[in-house]
N, C-alpha and C positions, 0 to 999 in steps of 0.2 A: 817434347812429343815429336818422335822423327817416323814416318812413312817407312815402313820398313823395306828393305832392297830386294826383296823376292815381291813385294806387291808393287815396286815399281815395274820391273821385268816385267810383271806379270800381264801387265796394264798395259806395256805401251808394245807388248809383243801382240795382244789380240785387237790393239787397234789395224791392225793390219791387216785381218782375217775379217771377210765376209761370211758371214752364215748367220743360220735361226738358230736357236736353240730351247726347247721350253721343259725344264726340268717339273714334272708332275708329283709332287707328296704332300704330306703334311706335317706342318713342322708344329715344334713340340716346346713350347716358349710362355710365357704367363704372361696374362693380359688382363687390364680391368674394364671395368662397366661404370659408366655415369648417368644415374636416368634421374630424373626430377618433373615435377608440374614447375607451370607457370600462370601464375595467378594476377589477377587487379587486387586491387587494394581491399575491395571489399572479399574477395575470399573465393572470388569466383574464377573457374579455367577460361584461359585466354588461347584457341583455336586458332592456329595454322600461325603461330607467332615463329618470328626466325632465332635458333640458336644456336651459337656462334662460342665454339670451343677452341679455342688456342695454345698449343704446347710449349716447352721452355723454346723451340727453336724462332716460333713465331708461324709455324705452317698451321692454319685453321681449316676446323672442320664445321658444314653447317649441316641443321636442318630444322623442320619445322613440328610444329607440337602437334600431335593426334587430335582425333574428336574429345578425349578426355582432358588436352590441355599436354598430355603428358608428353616428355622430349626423351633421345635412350643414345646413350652413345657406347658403341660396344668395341672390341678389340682395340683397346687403349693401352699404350704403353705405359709402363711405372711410371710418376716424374709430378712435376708441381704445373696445372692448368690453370688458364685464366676461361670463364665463362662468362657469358654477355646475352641479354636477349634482347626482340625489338620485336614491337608489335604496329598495326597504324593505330593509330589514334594515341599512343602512349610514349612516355620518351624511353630511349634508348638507354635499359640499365648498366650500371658501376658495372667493369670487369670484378669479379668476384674470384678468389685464389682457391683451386679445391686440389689437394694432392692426390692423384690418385694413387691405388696398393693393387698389385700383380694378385689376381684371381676372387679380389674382391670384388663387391655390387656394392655402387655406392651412391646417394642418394644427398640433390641440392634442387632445392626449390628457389626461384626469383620469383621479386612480388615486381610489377612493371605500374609505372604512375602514371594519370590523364595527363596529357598534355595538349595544346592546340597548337596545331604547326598551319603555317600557311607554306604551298606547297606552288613550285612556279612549275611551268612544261615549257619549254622553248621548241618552236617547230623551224627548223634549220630546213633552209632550202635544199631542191631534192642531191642526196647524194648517189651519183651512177655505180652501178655496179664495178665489180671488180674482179678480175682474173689472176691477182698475188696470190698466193700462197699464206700472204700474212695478213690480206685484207676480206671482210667477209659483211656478211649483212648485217648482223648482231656485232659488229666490232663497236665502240663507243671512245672518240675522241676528245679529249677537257679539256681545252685552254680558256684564258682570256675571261670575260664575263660570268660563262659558264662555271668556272672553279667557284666564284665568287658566291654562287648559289648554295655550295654543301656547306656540310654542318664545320666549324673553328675547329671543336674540340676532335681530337687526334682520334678518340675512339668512338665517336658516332660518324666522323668521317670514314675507319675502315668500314662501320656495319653497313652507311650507308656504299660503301666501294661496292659490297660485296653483294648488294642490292641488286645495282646498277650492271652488276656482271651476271646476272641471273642463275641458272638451274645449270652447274659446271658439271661436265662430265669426269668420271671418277669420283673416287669416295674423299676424297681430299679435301675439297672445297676451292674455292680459289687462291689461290697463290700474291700476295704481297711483294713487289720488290724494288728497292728502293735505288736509282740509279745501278740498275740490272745485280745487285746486290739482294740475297733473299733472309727473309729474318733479323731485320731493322726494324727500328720504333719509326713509327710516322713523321715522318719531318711537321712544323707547322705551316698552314695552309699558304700563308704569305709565301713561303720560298719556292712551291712548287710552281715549275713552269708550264707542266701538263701532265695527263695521267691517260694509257691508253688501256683499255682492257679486249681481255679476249681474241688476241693473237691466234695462230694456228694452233691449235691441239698438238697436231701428229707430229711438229721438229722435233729433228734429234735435239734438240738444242735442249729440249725441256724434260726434265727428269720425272717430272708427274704428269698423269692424266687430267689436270685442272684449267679453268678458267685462270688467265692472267692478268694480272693489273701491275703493269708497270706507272711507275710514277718517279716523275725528273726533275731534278732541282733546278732555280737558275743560275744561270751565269755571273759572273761579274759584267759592266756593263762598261763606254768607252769615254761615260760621264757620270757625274756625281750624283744619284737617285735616292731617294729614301724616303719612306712614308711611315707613321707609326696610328696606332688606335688603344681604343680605350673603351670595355663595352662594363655596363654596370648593372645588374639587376638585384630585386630585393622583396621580401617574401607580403610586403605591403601591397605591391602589386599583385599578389596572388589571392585568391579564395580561400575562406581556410577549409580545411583537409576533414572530408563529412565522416572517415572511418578514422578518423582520432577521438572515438568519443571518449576518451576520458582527458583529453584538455581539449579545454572553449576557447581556445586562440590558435591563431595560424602555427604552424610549423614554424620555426628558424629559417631562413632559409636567403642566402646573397651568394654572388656570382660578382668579383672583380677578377677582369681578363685586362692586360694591357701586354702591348709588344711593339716592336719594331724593326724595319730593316733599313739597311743604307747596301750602297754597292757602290763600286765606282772605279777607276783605274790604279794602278801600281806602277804600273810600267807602261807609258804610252805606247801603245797598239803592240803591246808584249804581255801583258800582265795585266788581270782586274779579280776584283772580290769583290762579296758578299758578303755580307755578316746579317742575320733575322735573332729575335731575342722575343720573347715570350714567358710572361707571368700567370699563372691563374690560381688565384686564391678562391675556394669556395667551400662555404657553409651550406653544405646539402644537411638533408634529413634522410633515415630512414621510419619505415611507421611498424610499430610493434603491433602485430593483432594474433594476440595468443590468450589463449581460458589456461585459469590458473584456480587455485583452491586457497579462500579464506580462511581465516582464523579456524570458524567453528566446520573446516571441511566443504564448504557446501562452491559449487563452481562460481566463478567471475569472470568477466570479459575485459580487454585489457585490449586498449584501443592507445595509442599514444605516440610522437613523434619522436626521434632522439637524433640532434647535433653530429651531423659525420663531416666535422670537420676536413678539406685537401687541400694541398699543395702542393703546386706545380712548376716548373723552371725550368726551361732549356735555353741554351741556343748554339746555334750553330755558325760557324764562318767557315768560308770556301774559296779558293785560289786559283784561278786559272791562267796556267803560265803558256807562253808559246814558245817551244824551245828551239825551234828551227822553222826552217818553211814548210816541212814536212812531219812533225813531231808536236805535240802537245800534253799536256801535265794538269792535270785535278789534282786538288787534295781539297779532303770537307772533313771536319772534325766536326760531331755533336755531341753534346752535354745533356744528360736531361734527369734532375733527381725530383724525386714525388714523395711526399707523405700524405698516410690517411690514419687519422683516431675511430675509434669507436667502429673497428672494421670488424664482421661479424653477428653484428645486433642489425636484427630487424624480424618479419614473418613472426615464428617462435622462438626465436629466438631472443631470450631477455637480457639486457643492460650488463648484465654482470661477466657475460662474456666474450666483451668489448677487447677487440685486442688492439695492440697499433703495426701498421708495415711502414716501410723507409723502404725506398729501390732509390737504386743510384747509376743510369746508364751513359758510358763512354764508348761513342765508337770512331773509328778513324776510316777512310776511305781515300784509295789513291787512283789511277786510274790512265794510263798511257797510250794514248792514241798516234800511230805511224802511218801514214801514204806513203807507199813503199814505191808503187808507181800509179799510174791511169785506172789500173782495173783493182790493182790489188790494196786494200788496207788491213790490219793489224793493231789490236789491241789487247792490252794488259790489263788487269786490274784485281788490288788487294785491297782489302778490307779486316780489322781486327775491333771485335766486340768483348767489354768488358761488363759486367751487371751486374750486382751487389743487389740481394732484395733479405732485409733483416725482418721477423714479425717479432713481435713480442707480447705473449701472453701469459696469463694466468694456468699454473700444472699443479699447486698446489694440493688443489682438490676435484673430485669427480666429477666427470659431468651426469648429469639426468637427462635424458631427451626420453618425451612422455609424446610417444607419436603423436601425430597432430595436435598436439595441446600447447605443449610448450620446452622449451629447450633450459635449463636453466647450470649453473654452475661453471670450473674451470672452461677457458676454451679451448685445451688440449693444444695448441699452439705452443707452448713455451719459451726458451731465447733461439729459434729458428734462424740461421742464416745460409744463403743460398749462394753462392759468388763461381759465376756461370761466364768464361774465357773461350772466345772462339774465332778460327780466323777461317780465311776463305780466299782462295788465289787461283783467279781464272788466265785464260788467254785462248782469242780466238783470231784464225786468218778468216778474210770475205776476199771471194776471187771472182770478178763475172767476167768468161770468157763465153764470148758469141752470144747464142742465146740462154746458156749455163751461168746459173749463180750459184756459184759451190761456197762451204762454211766449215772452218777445220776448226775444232776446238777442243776444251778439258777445262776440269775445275777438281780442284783438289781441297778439300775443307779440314780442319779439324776444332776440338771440344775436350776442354778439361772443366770439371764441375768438380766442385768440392759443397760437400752438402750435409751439415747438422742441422737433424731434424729430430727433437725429441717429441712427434708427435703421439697425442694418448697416452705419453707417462704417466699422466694423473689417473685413468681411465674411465669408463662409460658408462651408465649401467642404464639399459633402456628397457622402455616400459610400452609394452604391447597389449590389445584387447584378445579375447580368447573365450572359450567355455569354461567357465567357474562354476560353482555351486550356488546356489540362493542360499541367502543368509535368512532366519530367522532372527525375531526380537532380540534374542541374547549373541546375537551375531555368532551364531554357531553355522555350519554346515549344511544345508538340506540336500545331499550326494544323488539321489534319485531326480530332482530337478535343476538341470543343468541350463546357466542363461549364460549368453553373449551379450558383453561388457566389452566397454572402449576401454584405451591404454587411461585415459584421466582416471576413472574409476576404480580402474587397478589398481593405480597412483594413490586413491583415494583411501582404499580400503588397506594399502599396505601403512599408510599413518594414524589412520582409525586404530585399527586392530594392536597397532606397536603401543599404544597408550592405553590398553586393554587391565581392568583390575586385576586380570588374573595372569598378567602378564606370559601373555603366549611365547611361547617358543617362536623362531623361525619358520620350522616345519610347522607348526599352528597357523600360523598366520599366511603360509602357501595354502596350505590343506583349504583356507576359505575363501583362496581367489586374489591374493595379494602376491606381494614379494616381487622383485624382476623379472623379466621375462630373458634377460640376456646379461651379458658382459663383456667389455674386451680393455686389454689394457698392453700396452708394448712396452721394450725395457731393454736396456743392454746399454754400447753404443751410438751414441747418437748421430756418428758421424762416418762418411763414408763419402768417397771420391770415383770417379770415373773417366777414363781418357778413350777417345775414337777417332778414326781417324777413315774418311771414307774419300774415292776418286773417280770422277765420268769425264771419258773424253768421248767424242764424236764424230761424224762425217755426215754433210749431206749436200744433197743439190737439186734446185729449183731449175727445171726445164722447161725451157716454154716451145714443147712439140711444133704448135701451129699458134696463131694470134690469137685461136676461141677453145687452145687445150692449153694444160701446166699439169706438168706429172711431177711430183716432188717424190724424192724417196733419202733413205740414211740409214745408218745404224749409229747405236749409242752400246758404252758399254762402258760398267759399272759395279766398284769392288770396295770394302767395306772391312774395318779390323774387327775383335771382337767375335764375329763368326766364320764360319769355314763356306764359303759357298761363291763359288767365283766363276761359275759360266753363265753369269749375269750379262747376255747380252739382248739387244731390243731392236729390232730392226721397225721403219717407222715407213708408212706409204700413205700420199697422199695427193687426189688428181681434181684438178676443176675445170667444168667442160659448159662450154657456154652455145648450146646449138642454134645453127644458122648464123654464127657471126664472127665466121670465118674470115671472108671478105670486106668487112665491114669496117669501116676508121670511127662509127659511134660506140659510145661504149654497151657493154651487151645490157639487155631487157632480164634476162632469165640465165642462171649459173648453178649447175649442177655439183656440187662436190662429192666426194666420198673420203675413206682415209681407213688408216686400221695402224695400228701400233701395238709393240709389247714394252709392258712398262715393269719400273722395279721399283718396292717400298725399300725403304732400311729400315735396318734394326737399331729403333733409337738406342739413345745412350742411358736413357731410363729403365731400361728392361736390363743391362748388365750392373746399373748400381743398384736396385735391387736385389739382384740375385747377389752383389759382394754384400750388402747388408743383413739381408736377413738371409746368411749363409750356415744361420746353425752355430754361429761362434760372435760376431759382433753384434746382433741383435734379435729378440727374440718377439713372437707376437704369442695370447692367450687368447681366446675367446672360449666362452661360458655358455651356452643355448640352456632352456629351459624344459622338460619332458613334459607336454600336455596333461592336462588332469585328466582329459578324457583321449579316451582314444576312438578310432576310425569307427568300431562298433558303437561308440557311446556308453561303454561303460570308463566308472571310475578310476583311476591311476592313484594313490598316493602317492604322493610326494617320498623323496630322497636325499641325505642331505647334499647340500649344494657348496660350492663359494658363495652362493647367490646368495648364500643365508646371513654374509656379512653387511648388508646392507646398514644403514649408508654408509658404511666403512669398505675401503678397499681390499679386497681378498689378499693371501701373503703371495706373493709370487711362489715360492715352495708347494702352499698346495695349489695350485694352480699348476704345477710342473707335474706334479704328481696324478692329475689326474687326465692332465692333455697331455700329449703327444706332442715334442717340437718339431714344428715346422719349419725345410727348411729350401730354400728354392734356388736353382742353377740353370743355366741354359744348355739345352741339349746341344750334344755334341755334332749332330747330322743336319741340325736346324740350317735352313735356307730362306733366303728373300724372297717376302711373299712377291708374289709377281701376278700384273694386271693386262688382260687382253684385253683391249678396246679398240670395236671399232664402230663405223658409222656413218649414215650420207644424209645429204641433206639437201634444199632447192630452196633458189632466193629468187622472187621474183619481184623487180620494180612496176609496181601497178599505176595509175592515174591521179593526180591531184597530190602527188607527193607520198604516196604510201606505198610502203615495201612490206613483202608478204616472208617470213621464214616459217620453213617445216624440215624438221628433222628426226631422224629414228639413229639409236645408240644403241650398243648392244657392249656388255661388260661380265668380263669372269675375273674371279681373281682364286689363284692357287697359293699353296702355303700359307695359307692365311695363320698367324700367329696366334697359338692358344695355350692354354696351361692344361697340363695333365696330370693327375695323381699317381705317381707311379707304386707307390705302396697302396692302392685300394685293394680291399680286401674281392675277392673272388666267389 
């Protein structure tokens, strides 16, 4: 994967060139939709709970669930998601793997479990304001004790990060980055030496509009250190579970974590490591609560806990060399592989479409630090990420999903593997001359993914409620009185009626309010690859005017393979003005800031594997919809025949080609980076008794915002 030599030129000719530039259109790209509730156990919406969407790169996005409970994430690139939610009172659910498809709407409910946490506040003496550029009122510092208090596990530590970083400006969420590396798995908690979040906004340095959370490994140390633990829990200690009513005993349910780190020297006062290790084996449960239909038809409730087995293993060791008096050397290598059974069962979703995932994550990190002289230093740093995530399920057979009732058959999953290669190679100068802090820099990343994915070869056949007809005694018709029926009772009547003596037709058994209401099933090649390759260098500089001003400003500019659009540039302003304490050697009372920036998304790598997949030649999608019985006036529709008619067998691909239209999806040729103006001011005031007051106003556009369009609609 080489950087081509006109997007070098390209790049380091307009680092040169000061200007704005804000290219106005609408680009013309396919994007999906993720929206879902989130529910307690008993079945009910959980309000203002946080939802926390994660892409292959590791960039999240959040937000919180409406008065309905319900959560909606829109303009989503192709590609395979991890979803999380957290509520209070509840613990922080499983990442759940949902893939999303370019111009689909697509729908995942999480059920969230009671939990009782005790919850500490620590009130730190008062800390004075500040005049940085990179220090602010709402910035939040972890070392020491304070780490000690967040949650072990890797993934209720990012939700809780991202807690702790509040309400981020942009649509992005906050930003993760693991020793100034972005899109790393969490180290475990033992090695982190601190964790800062919410830096300045406006640096060029930073490629999105988000809240930050850096977090820093530690050092080797100039003696031999090491500590290890052991934590155990087990489901004897819990209550059992009041919405499992159909078993009288607890859930399953144990938690063994153990780990440990040593550190200590290599090379006296030259060389020291690290090395942290971490195990966690656990026997979680999910709880099934889905209505299902008996022997003789008639509904049941189905209340029950199921074994979700995981497994977990990293570790990491890190070397810090000194190579001269003015030169230093990181390298950190981490390991981390997971299994989970029984991934996919829970909600409606019944036992049977249990699938298992294996991920297996390698990354390397190196890191070169130079004192060139007094004022100036310089540093380098590579990193190369490798992740393997295999699922395997059942595609043999179809699935049924009976809206809110219950999910039942193949998981559409099938031999899935995902093996996702990516490296990233920055370098930045820091120069402070006089009262000037200037910051030159660049980052050049790239991504090759190779990705078999036979998902939905089995296919789907879902079942929706609607206006049907009333049945009379011999279960005929009554077309003049038309009722509204749930997707169960459709469910209900399409298996009644199929055992019928008079053995009805298909179209019989729509005509009275049965049969599918949908279908989809994909098919082709299953496999498909993608390479990108994208590059941001920078300029800025922190001024400090007078003692009680700091005027910061920069430009960033940033270019991307894949698509054509390269006057990608962002110019970034930002001043904090602390009145009356100009004169003054205390530190200020009250600090005014402001700031504005032009920002640029990319075009993930999901939205062109995509378009190389279902390109009309390696893989093909169908979907089947159903023609209402009645229509808008309330009169009758007969039924027509369908695929739908093959129930419970899967329709032929052939007539399904014949009667759908292939879809087939590419990225436009004029398409450009959506691009985000933000800007914003705000006032920090240190008040009495240790209380500090923030208030801020933001203001955000975003142009080219990425959409799918039909270019063959009819007119």
């Amino acid at each position: 994967m080489n950087l081509s030599r006109s997007l070098v030129r390209r790049s380091l000719g307009v680092g040169l060139i000061v200007l704005l530039s804000a290219v106005i259109g609408l680009a013309q790209q396919a994007r999906g939709t993720l929206r879902g509730v989130i529910n307690d156990e008993l079945g009910a919406t959980i309000v203002g709970a946080t939802v926390t969407l994660t892409d292959p790169s590791g960039v999240e996005k959040t937000t919180t669930t409406n008065n309905e409970g319900a959560y909606v994430f829109s303009g989503l690139a192709p590609g395979k998601y991890s979803l999380r939610a957290a509520a209070t009172g509840f613990a922080v659910s499983d990442p759940t793997e949902v893939n999303v498809t370019a111009g689909q709407r697509q729908s995942l409910d999480l059920t969230l479990k009671v939990t009782i946490e005790e919850q500490k506040v620590t009130i730190a003496a008062e800390t004075p304001l500040s005049m940085e550029s990179t220090s602010n009122a709402n910035q939040t510092l972890i070392t020491g004790k304070d780490l000690d208090a967040l949650p072990d596990d890797p993934d209720e530590l990012a939700a809780a990060l991202q807690a702790l970083a509040g309400p981020s400006m942009g649509p992005n969420g906050g930003q993760i980055f693991v020793d100034g590396f972005s899109g790393g798995r969490l180290p475990p908690k033992e090695s982190i030496r601190e964790i800062r979040i919410n830096q300045n906004p406006f640096a060029a340095e930073n490629d999105q509009p988000s809240g930050r959370i850096d977090i820093l490994t530690r050092p080797g140390t100039d003696k031999l250190r090491g500590s290890a633990f052991f934590n155990f829990q087990d489901e004897s200690l819990n209550s059992r579970n009041p919405f499992a009513t159909s078993s009288p005993k607890r859930a399953p349910y144990q938690v063994r974590q153990y780990g440990g780190n040593l550190g200590g020297p290599l090379v006296k006062k030259k060389a020291s490591y690290f090395f942290d290790f971490e195990r966690r084996e656990t026997d979680d449960n999910e709880l099934v609560r889905a209505t299902v239909l008996d022997a003789n038809f008639n509904p049941i409730d189905l209340g029950f806990g199921v074994v979700v087995p995981k497994r977990n293993i990293t570790f990491s060791p890190r070397v810090d060399y000194q190579l001269n008096a003015n030169n230093t050397l990181i390298a950190r290598y981490s390991y981390n592989h997971s299994t989970t059974a029984n991934n996919g069962v829970g909600g409606f979703s019944l036992p049977e479409r249990a699938f298992t995932t294996a991920s297996t994550q390698q990354n390397i990190q190196l890191t070169e630090t130079a004192v060139l002289n007094a004022t100036m230093i310089n540093e380098t740093r590579f990193q190369f990420t490798r992740q393997r995530v295999e699922n395997l399920g059942d595609i043999s057979r179809p699935t049924i999903n009976v809206s809110s009732a219950f999910t039942r058959g193949g998981s559409q999953v099938g031999d899935a593997r995902n093996t996702d290669q990516r490296w990233e190679l920055q370098n930045f100068l820091a120069w402070q001359k006089g009262t000037h802090a200037f910051k030159f820099g660049g980052r050049v990343r790239g991504v090759h993914i190779t990705d078999i994915n036979p998902n939905n070869f089995g296919g789907t056949f879902t079942f929706t409620g609607g206006l049907v007809p009333t049945l009379d005694a011999n279960n005929d018709p009554i077309v003049s009185q038309p009722v509204f029926v749930n997707s169960l009772e459709r469910y209900r009547r399409t298996l009644l009626l199929s055992q019928d003596p008079r053995h009805l037709t298909p179209l019989e058994i729509r005509q009275r309010g049965g049969g599918a209401s949908q279908f989809n099933i994909s098919s082709g090649n299953p496999e498909g690859s993608v390479s990108q390759v994208d590059v941001g260098i920078y300029a800025q500089d922190d001024w400090r005017v007078r003692p009680n001003l700091t005027f910061s400003y920069g430009l960033r500019y940033e270019n991307q393979t894949n698509i054509h659009s390269i006057l990608n540039f962002a110019p970034r302003l930002a001043v904090a003005w602390s009145p009356g304490a100009a004169n003054s050697a205390k530190p200020p009372k009250m600090v005014i800031r402001g700031g504005g920036g032009v920002f640029y998304n990319r075009f993930g790598e999901g939205n062109t594997l995509q378009a190389n997949r279902f390109n009309g030649v390696n893989q093909q999608q169908f979907f089947v919809s159903e023609i209402p019985l009645y229509n808008a006036n309330g009169q009758f529709v007969p039924p027509t025949a369908s695929p739908l008619d093959t129930f419970p067998n899967v329709p032929t691909l052939s007539s399904l080609a014949n009667i759908n239209r292939q879809i087939t999806w590419r990225v436009a040729n004029d398409l450009q980076s959506p691009v985000v103006y933000l800007g914003g001011t705000q006032v920090e005031r240190q008040l009495p008794h240790r209380f500090t007051m923030f208030a801020g106003l933001f203001m955000i556009r975003i142009q080219h915002v990425i959409r799918a369009r039909d270019i063959n609609a009819p007119i």
